[in-house]
Each structure stands twice: as C-alpha cells, then as structure tokens.
C-alpha positions, 0 to 999 in steps of 0.5 A: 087080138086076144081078150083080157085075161085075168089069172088067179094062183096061189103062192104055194099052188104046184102050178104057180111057176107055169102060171107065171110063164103063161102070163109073162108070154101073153103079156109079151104077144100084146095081151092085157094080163092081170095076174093076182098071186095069193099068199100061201094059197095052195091049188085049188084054194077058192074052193075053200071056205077061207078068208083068202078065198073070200078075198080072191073071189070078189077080186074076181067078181070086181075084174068081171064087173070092171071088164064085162059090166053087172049081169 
C-alpha cells in the first residue's frame, strides 16, 4: 500500500549499494520504484551548481508533475 517512490543516487555516492538494495526490497514488497543512477555523481550532488544536477533535478520536477500534477 505504499505510494510510488522515486530514488535519486549517484554512481559514485558512499551510499549507492544501500540505495540499491532499499529499492530492489520495495520493488519486491509490490511498490512502484523509479530508480535514476547518475554517472559520477557523488553524495550530495543536486546541491551543487552542475549540469548533472540541473539534470537530476528536472527529472525530479517531471516525476513530481507525472506523479502529483502541477502545483
């Protein structure tokens, strides 16, 4: 009964291999994932003023739109 989950890591973030497993055991328990693997991006990286960033997120902003309209 969970809702969709969108996960946003980068491929060089410490944390990637727990984000990975997170989303393989929701996607198992039924729930809808959408998980976005940046290139080279480390932890943290959408706070930084890159064009990786920029790119994450819009893909966030369209996953929001998709998921709960325009505000």
């Amino acid at each position: 009964g969970l809702p969709p989950v969108l996960m946003v890591v980068g491929a060089a973030d410490v944390l990637l291999h727990d984000n990975l497993a997170m989303a393989a055991r929701l996607s198992a328990a039924g729930v809808d994932v959408d998980l976005r693997v940046y290139p080279d991006a480390p932890h943290g990286f959408t706070g930084h003023p890159t064009p990786m960033a920029r790119a994450a997120l819009e893909d966030i902003e369209d996953w929001l739109v998709r998921h709960l309209g325009s505000a």
